[in-house]
C-alpha positions as CSV (number, residue, x, y, z in Angstrom):
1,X,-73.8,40.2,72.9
2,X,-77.3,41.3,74.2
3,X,-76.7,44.1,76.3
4,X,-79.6,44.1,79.4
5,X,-80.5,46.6,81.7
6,X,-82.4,45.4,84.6
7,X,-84.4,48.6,86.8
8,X,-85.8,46.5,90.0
9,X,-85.5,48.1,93.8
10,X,-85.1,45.0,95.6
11,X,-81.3,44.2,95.5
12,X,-81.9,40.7,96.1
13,X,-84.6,40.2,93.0
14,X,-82.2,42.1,90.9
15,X,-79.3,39.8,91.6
16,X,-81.3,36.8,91.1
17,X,-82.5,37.7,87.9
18,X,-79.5,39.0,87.0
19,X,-78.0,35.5,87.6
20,X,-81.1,33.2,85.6
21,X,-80.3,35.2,82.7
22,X,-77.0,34.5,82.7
23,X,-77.6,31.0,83.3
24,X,-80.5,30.6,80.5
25,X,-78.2,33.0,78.0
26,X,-74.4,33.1,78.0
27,X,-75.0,35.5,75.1
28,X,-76.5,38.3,77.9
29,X,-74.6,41.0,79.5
30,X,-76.0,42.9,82.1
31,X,-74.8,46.5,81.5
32,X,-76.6,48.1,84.5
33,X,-79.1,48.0,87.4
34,X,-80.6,50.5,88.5
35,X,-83.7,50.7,91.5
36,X,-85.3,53.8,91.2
37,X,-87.2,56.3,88.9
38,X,-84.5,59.0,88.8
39,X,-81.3,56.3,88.9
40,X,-83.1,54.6,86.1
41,X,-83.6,58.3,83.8
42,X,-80.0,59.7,84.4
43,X,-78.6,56.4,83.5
44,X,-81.3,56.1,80.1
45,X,-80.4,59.7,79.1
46,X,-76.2,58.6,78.5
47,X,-76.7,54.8,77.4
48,X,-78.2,52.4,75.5
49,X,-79.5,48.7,76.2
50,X,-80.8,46.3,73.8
51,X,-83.1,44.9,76.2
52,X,-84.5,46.2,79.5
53,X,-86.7,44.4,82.1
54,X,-88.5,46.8,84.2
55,X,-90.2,46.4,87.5
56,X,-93.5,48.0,87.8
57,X,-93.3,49.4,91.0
58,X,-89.9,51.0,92.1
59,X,-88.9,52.5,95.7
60,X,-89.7,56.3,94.0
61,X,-93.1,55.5,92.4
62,X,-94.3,53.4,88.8
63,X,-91.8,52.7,86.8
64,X,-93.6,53.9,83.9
65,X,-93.1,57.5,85.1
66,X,-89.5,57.0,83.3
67,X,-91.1,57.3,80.1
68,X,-92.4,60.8,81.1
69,X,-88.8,62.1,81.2
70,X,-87.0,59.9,78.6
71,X,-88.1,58.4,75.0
72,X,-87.2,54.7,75.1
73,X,-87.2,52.4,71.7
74,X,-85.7,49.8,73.5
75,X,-87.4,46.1,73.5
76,X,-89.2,45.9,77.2
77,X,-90.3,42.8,79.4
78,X,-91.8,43.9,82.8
79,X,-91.6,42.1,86.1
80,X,-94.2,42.6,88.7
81,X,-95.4,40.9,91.8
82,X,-99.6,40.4,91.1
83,X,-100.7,44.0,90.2
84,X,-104.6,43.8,89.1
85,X,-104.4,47.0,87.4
86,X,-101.2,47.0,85.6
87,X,-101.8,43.5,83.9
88,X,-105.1,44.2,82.8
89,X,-103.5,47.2,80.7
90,X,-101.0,44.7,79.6
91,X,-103.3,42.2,79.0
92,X,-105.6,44.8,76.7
93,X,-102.2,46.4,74.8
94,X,-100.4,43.0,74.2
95,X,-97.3,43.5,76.5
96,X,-95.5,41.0,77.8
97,X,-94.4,41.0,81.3
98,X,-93.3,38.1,84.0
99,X,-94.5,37.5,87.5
100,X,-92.6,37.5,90.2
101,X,-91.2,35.1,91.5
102,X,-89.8,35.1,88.6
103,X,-89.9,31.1,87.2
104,X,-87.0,30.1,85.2
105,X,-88.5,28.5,82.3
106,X,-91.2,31.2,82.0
107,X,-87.5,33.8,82.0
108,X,-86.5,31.6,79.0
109,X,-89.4,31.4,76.7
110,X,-89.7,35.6,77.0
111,X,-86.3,35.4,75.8
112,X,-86.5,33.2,73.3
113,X,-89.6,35.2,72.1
114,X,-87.1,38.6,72.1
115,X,-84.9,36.5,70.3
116,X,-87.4,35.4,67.0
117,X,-89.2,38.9,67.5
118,X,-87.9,42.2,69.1
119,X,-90.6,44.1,67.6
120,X,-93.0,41.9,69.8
121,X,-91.1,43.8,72.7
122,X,-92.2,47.1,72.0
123,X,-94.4,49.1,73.8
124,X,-96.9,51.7,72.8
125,X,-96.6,53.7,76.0
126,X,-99.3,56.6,75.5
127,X,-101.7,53.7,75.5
128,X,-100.4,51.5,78.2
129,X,-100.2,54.9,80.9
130,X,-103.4,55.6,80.5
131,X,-105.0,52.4,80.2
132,X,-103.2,52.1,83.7
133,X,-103.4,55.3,85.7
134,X,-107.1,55.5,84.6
135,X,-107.8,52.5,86.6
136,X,-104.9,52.3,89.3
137,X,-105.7,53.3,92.9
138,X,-103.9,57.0,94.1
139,X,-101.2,56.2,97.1
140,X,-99.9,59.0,99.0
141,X,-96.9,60.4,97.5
142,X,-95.8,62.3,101.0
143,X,-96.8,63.4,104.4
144,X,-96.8,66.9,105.3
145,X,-95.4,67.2,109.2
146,X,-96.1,70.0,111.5
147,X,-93.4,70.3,114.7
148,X,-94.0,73.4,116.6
149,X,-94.6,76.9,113.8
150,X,-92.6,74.7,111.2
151,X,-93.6,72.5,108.7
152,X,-91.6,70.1,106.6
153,X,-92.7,67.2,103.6
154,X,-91.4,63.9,104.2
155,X,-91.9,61.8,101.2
156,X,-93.3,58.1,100.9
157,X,-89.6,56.4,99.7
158,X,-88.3,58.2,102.9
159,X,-90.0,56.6,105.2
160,X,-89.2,52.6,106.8
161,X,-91.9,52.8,109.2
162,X,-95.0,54.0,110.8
163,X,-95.5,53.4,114.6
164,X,-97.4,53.7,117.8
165,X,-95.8,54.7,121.3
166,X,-97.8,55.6,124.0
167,X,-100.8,56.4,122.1
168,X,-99.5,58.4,119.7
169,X,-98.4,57.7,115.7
170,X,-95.2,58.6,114.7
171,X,-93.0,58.1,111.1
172,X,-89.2,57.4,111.0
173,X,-87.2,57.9,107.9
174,X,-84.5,55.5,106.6
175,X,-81.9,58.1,108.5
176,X,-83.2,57.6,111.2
177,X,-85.4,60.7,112.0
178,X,-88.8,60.3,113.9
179,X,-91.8,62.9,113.3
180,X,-95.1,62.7,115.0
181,X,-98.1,61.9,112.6
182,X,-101.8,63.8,112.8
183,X,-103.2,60.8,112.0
184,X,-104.1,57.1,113.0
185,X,-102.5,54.0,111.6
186,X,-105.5,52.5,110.7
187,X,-105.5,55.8,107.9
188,X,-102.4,55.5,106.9
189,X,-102.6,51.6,106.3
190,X,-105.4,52.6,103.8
191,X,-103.5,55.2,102.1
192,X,-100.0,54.1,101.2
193,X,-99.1,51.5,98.8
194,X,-99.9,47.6,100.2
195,X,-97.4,47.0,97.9
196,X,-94.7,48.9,99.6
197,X,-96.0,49.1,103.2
198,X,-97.5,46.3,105.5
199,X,-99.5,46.4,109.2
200,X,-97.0,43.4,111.0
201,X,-99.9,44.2,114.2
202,X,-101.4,46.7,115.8
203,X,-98.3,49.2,116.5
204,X,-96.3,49.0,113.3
205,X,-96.9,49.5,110.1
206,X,-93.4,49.1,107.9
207,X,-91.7,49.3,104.2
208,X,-90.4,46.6,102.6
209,X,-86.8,48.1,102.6
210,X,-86.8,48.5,106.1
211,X,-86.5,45.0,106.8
212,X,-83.3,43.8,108.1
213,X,-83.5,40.4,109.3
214,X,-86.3,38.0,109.8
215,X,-86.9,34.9,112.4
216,X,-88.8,32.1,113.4
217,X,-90.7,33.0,116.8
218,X,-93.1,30.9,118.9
219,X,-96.5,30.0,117.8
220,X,-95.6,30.4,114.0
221,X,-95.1,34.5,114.3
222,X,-91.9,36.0,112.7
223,X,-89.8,38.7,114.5
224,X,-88.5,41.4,112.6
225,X,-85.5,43.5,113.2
226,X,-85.8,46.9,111.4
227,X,-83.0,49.3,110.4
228,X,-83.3,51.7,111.4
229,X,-83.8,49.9,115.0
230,X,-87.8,50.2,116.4
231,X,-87.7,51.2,119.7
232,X,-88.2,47.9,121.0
233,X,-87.7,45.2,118.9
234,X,-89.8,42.8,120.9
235,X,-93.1,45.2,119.3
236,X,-91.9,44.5,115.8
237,X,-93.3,40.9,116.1
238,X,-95.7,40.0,113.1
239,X,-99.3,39.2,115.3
240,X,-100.2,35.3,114.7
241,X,-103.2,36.6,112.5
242,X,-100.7,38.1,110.1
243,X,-98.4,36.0,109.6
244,X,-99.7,33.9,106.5
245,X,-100.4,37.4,105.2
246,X,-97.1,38.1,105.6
247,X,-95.2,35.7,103.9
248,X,-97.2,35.9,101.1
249,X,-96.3,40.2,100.7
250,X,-92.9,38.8,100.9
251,X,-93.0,36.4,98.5
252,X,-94.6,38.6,95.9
């Protein structure tokens, strides 16, 4: 029995992948999934897997930050939606990774190669960080909030949404929370992760994981209902200019 641990933040792309495997390998038993940095170390530091498949970039930052805080020997296939950077360093250190979607046949033949060759699967990972943050773009990390004489962090995996009421652009957190935000959303578009965040039109600007449902709307837009709920959920429309833009972020 090949025991596999899958780290991936979209619950959704986990379960699917958890469910090819199983399909292509009868022989494969997922032992865990976990979808963030810190999930991902505290399970790493108690168990072992014989084979892990690892999602570049997770709710809480690059994956390969886990290999800051734990030493990993196990056998490693990465999954990532089209990263420029990160697969040029794979490219130049021989590592093999999938993109996502994630095609069946491709899932197969990178287990058949783990299969004939496990060494094949490991990863020099002094050479592969730096090939990668060396050339990766810097995303914020937090935003530092001013309310009144206080002052409090929020930080990027906290927040679903940027927005603009009444002239003004405010941040609300995944419970809920609101803060206003010294800055415009044009700004923060270029400074937080595309991969992560995306402008659906001119008054929102929203995280992946925020999304709760998605519809068909008139002239080829797509509503969006948030969670937690935008203050008016007829302004969380994806603009007609966006839209093919839009389902292609989704689909990576």
């Amino acid at each position: 029995m090949t025991r596999v641990l899958i780290i991936e933040d979209e619950i959704i792309a986990a379960e699917r992948l958890e469910k090819t495997l199983e399909e292509i390998d009868s022989d494969i038993q997922i032992v865990a999934k976990t979808g963030s940095i810190k999930e991902s170390v505290q399970w790493l530091l108690s168990n072992i897997a014989d084979l892990i498949f690892l999602d570049i970039q997770l709710s809480d930052g690059l994956s390969f930050s886990i290999f800051d805080q734990v030493k990993v020997n196990t056998p490693i296939i990465f999954t990532t939606a089209y990263d420029q950077y990160a697969i040029k360093a794979f490219k130049l250190n021989s590592v093999s990774y999938l993109l996502k979607p994630i095609k069946k046949t491709e899932l197969a033949e990178s287990l058949k190669k783990y299969r004939q060759n496990k060494t094949y699967y490991n990863v020099d990972f002094s050479a592969l960080l730096a090939e990668i943050r060396e050339k990766a773009p810097e995303y914020r990390k937090r935003f530092l909030i001013q309310t009144g004489d206080k002052f409090r962090k929020v930080e990027i995996e906290n927040i679903a949404y940027f927005y603009v009421s009444d002239g003004h652009v405010s941040l609300r957190t995944f419970n809920g929370h609101s803060y206003p935000v010294d800055s415009t959303l044009d700004t923060i578009e270029n400074s937080v992760d595309p991969v992560q965040f995306f402008r659906i039109n001119r008054q929102y600007l929203i995280s992946m994981q925020s999304i709760a449902n998605m519809t068909a709307w008139s002239r080829s837009r797509i509503k969006i209902v948030l969670n937690p709920a935008a203050e008016n959920e007829m302004d969380t429309i994806v603009s007609i200019d966006r839209s093919a833009e839009f389902k292609n972020w989704m689909n990576k």
